[in-house]
C-alpha positions in Angstrom: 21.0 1.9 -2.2 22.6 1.9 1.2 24.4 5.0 1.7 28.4 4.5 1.8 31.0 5.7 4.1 32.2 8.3 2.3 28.3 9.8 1.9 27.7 9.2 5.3 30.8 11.0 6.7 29.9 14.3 4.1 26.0 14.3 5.6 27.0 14.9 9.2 27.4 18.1 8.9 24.2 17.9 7.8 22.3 16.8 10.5 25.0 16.7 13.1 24.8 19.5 16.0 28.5 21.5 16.1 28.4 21.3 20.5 27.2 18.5 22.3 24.1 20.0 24.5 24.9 19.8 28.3 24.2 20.8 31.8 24.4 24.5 32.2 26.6 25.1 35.2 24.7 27.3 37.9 24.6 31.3 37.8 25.3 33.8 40.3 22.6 35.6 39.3 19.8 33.1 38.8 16.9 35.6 38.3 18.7 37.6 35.9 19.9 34.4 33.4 19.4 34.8 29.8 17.6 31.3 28.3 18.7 32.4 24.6 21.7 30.5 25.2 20.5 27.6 27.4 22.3 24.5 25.7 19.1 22.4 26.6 16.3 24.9 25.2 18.4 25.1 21.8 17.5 21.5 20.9 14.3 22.9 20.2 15.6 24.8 17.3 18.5 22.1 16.0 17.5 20.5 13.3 18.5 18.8 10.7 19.0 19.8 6.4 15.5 18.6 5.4 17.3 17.4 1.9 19.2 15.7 3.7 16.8 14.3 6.1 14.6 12.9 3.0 18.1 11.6 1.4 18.4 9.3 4.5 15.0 8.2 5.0 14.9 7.1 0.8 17.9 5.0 2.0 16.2 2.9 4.3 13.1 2.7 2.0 15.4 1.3 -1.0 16.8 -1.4 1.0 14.0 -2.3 2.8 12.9 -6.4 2.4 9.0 -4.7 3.2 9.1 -3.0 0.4 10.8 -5.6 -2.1 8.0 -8.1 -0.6 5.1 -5.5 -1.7 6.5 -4.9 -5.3 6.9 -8.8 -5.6 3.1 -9.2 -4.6 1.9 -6.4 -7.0 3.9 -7.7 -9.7 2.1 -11.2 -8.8 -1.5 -10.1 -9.0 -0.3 -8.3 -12.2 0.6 -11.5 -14.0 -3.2 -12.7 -12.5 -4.7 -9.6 -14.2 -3.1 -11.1 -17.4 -4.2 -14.7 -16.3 -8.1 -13.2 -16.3 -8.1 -11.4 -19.3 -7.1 -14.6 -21.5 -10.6 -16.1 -20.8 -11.4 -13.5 -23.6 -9.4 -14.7 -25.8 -9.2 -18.2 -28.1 -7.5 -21.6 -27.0 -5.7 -23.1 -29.4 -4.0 -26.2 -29.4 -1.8 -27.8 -31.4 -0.9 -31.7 -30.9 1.5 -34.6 -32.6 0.7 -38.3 -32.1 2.5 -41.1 -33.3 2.6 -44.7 -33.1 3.8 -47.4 -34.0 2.6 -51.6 -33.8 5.2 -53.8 -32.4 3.1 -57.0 -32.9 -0.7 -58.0 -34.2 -2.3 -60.8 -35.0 -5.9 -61.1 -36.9 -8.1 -63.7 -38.1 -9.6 -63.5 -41.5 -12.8 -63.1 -39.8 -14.7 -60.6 -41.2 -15.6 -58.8 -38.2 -11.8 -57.9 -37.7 -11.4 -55.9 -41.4 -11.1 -52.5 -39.4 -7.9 -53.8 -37.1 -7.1 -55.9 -40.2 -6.8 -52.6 -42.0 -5.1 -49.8 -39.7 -1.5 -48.9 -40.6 1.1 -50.9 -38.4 2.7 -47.0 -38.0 1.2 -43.5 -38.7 2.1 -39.7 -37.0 -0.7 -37.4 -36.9 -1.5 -33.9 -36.8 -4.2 -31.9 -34.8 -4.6 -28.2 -34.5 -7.6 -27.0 -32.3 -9.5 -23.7 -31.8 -11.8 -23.2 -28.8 -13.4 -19.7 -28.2 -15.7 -18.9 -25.5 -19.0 -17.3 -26.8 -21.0 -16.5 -23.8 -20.5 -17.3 -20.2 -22.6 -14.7 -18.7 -20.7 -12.4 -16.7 -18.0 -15.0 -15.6 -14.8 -13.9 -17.7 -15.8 -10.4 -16.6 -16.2 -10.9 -13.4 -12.9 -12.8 -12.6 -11.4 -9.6 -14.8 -12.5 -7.0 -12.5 -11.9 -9.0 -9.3 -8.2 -9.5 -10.3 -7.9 -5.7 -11.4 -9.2 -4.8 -7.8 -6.8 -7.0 -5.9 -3.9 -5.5 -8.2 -4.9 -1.9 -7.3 -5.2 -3.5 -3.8 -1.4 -4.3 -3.9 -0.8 -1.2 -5.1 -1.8 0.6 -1.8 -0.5 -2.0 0.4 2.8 -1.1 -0.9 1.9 2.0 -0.2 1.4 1.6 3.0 4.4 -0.9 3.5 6.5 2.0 2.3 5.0 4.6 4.8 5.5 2.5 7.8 8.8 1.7 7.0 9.8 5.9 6.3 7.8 6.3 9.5 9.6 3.8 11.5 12.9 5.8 10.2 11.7 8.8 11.8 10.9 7.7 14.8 14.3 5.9 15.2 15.8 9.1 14.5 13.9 11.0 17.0 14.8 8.3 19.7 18.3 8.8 18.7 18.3 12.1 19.0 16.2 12.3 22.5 18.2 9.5 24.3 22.1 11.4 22.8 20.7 14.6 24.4 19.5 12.7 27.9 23.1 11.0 28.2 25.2 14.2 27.9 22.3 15.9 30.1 23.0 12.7 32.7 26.5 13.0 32.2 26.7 16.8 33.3 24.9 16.1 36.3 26.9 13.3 37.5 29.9 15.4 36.7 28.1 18.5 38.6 28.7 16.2 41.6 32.7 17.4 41.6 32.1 20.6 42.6 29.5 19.9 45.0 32.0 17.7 46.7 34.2 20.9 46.8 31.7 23.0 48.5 30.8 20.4 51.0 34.3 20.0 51.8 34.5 23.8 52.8 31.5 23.6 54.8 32.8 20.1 56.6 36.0 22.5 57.6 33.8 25.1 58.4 31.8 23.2 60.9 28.3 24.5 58.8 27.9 20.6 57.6 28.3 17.0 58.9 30.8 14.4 57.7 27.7 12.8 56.5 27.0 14.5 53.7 29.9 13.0 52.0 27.8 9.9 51.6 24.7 12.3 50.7 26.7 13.3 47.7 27.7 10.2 46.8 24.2 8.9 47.0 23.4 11.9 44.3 25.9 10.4 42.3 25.1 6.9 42.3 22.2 7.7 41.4 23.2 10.0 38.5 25.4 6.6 37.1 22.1 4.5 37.3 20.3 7.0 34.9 23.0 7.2 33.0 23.3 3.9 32.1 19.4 3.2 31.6 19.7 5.7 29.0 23.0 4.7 27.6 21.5 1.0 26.9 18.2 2.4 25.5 20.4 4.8 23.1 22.7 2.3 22.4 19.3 -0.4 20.8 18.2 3.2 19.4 21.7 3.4 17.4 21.7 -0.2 16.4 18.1 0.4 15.0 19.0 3.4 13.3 22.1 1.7 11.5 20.1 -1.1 10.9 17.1 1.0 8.8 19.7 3.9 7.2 23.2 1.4 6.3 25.2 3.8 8.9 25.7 4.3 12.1 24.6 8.0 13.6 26.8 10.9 14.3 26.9 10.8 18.1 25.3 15.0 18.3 22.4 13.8 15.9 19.8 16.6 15.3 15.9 16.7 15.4 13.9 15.2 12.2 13.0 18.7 10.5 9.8 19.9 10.2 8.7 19.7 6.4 5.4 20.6 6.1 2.7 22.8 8.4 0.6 20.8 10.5 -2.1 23.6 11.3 -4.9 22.0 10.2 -7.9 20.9 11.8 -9.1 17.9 13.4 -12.2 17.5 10.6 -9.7 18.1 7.8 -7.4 14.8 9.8 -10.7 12.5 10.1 -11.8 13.4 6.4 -7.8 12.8 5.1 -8.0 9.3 7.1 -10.5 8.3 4.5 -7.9 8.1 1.9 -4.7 6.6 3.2 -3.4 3.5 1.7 -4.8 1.2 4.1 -8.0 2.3 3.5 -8.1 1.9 -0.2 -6.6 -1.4 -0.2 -9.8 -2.4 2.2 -12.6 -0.9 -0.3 -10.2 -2.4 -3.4 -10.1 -6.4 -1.6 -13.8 -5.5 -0.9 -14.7 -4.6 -4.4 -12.3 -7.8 -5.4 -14.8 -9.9 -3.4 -17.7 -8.5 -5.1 -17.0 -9.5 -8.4 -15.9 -13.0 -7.3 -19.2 -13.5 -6.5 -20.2 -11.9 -9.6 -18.0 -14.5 -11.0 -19.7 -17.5 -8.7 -23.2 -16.3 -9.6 -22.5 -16.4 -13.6 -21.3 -20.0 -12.9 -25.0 -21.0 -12.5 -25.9 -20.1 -16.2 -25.0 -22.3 -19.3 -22.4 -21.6 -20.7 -21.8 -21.0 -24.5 -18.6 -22.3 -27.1 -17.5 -22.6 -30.3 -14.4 -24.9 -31.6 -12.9 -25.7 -34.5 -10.6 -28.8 -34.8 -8.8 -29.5 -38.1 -6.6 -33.3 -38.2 -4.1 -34.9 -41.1 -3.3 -38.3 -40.4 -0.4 -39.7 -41.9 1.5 -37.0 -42.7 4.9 -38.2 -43.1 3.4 -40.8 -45.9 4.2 -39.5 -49.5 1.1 -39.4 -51.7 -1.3 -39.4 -48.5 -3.3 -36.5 -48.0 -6.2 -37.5 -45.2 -7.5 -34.9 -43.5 -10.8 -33.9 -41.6 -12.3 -30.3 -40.3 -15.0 -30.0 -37.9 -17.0 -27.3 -36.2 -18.6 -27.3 -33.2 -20.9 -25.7 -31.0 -21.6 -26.3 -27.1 -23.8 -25.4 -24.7 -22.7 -26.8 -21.4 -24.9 -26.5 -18.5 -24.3 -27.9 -15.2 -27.8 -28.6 -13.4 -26.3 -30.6 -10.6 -23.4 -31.4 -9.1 -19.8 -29.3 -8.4 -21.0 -27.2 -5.5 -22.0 -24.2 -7.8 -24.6 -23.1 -5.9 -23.1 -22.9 -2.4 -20.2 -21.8 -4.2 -22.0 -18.8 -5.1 -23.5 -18.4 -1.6 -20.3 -18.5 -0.1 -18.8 -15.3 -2.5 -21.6 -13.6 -1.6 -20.7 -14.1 2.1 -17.3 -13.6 1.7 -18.1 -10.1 -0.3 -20.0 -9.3 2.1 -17.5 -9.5 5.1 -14.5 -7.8 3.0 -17.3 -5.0 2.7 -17.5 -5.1 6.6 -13.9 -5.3 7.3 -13.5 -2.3 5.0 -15.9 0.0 7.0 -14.2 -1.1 10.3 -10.2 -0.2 8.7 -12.0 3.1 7.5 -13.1 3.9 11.1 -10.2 2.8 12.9 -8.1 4.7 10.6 -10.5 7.5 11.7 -10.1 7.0 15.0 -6.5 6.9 14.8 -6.2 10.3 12.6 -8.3 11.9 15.3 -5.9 10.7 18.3 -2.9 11.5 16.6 -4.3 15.0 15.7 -5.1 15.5 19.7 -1.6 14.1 20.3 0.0 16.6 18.5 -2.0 19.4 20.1 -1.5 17.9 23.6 2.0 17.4 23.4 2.5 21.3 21.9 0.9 22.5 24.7 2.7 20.3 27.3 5.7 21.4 25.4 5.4 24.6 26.3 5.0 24.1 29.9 8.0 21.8 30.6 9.9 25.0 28.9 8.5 27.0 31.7 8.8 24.5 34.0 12.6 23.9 33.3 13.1 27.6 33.8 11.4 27.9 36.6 13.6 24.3 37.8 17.1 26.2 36.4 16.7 29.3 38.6 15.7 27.0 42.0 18.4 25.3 41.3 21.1 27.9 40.9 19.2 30.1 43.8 19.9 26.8 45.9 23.6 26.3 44.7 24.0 29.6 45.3 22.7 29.8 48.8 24.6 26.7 49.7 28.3 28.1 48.5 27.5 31.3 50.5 27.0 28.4 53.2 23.5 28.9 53.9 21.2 25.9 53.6 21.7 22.2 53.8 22.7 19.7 51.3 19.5 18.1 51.0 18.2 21.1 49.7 20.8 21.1 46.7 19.7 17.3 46.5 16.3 18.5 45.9 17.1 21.1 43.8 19.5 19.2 41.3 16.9 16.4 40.9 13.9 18.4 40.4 16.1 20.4 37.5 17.1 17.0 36.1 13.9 16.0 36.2 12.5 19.2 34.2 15.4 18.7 31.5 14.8 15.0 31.2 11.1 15.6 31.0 11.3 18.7 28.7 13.8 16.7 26.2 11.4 13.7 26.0 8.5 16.2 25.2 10.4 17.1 22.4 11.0 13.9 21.2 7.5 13.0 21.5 6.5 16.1 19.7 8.7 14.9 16.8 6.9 11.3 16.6 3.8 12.7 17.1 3.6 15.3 14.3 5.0 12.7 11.6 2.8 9.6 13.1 -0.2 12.5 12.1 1.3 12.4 8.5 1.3 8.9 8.3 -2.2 8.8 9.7 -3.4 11.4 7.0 -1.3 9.6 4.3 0.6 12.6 4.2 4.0 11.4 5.2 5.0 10.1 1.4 4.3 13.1 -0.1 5.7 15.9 2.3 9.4 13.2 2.5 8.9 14.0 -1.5 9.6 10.2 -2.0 8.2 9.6 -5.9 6.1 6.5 -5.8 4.9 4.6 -8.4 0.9 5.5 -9.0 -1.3 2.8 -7.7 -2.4 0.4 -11.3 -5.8 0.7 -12.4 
């Protein structure tokens, strides 16, 4: 269920961050700074209650229409699975006819005794049995084909559900990157105050033109524009996030946790591809098709039946008691005519390219196991050089702000300076982000993503 108010409000502790992360304000002694307390490099390290995490994420999945959809298909090719397995089984019918003559007319004429003689009224009683001997294969085969498309729906529920937990998790990591980017923004537009200070000074000092008023508030203007691109893409990640979980985010929302260790190797990713839902559903629609044609090839055989048909006629007549019980046996074979034959051919074409299509979702999910494995070990590594970039981008910058208040260098060098370090924190917090989606779209890939969220699904039928 959708988690309430009163849930939602007693979880943000949970995966809310205590301060808002913003701009560190420049040092006085920028060689000497001490990044254990940079507000931007903490992100790295805020992250949210895992139980809590995996409390959120099962909201979404229990209201999802995806996944009410894929129960309501399983549960249909369970009823067909039932449907199949009655071919095994006896027909009986049971039947009541009645009737009654409004008007007749017959000549003594000898060759009308039989109409002379039928009752003007009668109701009748039939009771049937019909029971398939042998049919070669069919009954079997249209068994096994619907027990393969069941399993089939199975794992596409499966899958439904791990896109839908993995589009959760990404939402949340866009929340999370695009909060920290518009109180990062918002610092460094309001870093413009001061710098309006110090330019002042300088302007009454005679060390800077009247000029660089505008030059600041170009910086700024430019700070605003930022700000609001990321306000409107935070604001359609909030909407999304509300939209998935039933309530809106705490406005200091904390990274996904890490739930599982991802140090495994690019073979073991390829050979896990092989198994995700996806996959399965392929080979089990694939194996469905095989036994239709199983199915279609039986249909050129005769097939054999028994039936038993028992009838009393008359039966609401006192003192009547005519009945008649038959047993029969049939052979029906159809030489020519119904399309049996390219019937057949065209299940055996059909099997044939569900067999195809299955290799090519097995390689593609290969291939996509494989590139989100390198993503993840890209994006570590890049990771780790925006962290030394941004530190390298702090210190310039302070070095700069510094110089500038001791009224040594120009404005446009500050200009440079901020920029490049907005850049570097922008960059840096994105990586993170990125990071985030990458490692859990590498779960999803490996079919991993269910089972480390410790979401309980239902096991596949057989």
């Amino acid at each position: 269920m959708l988690i309430d108010g009163r849930a939602a409000r007693a979880q943000e502790t949970a995966i809310q961050a205590a301060d808002a992360p913003s701009l560190p304000t420049p040092e006085n002694r920028p060689l000497a700074i001490d990044f254990r307390g940079d507000p931007v490099l903490a992100l790295s390290e805020a992250k949210a209650d895992p139980d809590t995490f995996r409390t959120i994420v099962l909201a979404a999945l229990e209201e999802s229409p995806v996944d009410r959809a894929a129960r309501a298909r399983e549960t249909a090719a369970r009823a067909r699975v039932n449907e199949a397995r009655s071919g095994y089984l006896p027909a009986i019918d049971v039947g009541v006819s009645a009737f009654k003559t409004l008007e007749r007319n017959f000549s003594d004429d000898p060759f009308n005794l039989v109409e002379r003689s039928r009752p003007r009224e009668r109701v009748d009683f039939t009771f049937s049995v019909a029971q398939p001997l042998v049919d070669f294969g069919r009954t079997d085969g249209q068994v096994r084909s619907a027990a393969a498309l069941l399993r089939a729906a199975g794992y596409e529920r499966q899958a439904r559900t791990g896109e839908v937990a993995g589009d959760m998790v990404i939402t949340w990591t866009q929340v999370f990157g695009y909060q920290a980017l518009v109180r990062l923004i918002e610092g460094f537009v309001a870093a413009q105050d001061g710098l309006d200070e110090a330019v002042e000074i300088r302007i009454d000092r005679g060390v800077s033109a009247e000029g660089d008023r505008v030059r600041v508030e170009s910086l700024r203007s430019q700070g605003l524009v930022q700000l609001a691109q990321a306000r409107r893409q935070l604001a359609s990640a909030e909407a999304r996030f509300e939209q998935l979980s039933g309530f809106a985010p705490p406005d200091r929302l904390l990274r996904p946790p890490l739930l599982t260790d991802l140090r495994y190797t690019r073979e073991y990713a390829v050979f896990a591809a092989e198994n995700v839902p996806a996959v399965l559903r392929a080979e089990a629609v694939a194996d469905a098709r095989k036994q239709e044609a199983k199915a279609a090839e039986a249909g050129k055989f005769p097939e054999l039946s028994a039936r038993a048909d028992h009838g009393r006629y008359g039966i609401l007549e006192r003192d009547r008691n005519d009945f008649d019980t038959r047993a029969t046996l049939n052979l029906n074979w159809r030489i020519l005519g119904g399309g049996v034959w390219s019937r057949a051919r065209a299940a055996d074409a059909e099997a044939e390219a569900a067999d195809a299509e299955a290799d090519s979702i097995r390689e593609e999910a290969r291939r996509d196991a494989e590139i989100a494995w390198s993503d993840v070990q890209a994006i570590e590594d890049q990771v780790a050089a925006l962290e030394e970039a941004y530190k390298a981008a702090r210190q310039s910058r302070d070095i700069v702000v510094t110089r500038f208040g001791a009224l040594r260098g120009s404005l446009f060098d500050v200009a440079d300076a901020q920029n490049a370090y907005l850049s570097a924190a922008s960059a840096y917090i994105r990586a993170l982000t990125e990071l985030d989606q990458a490692r859990y779209v590498l779960l999803l890939r490996t079919g991993r993503l269910l089972d480390v969220l410790e979401i309980e699904e239902e096991e596949v039928p057989l």
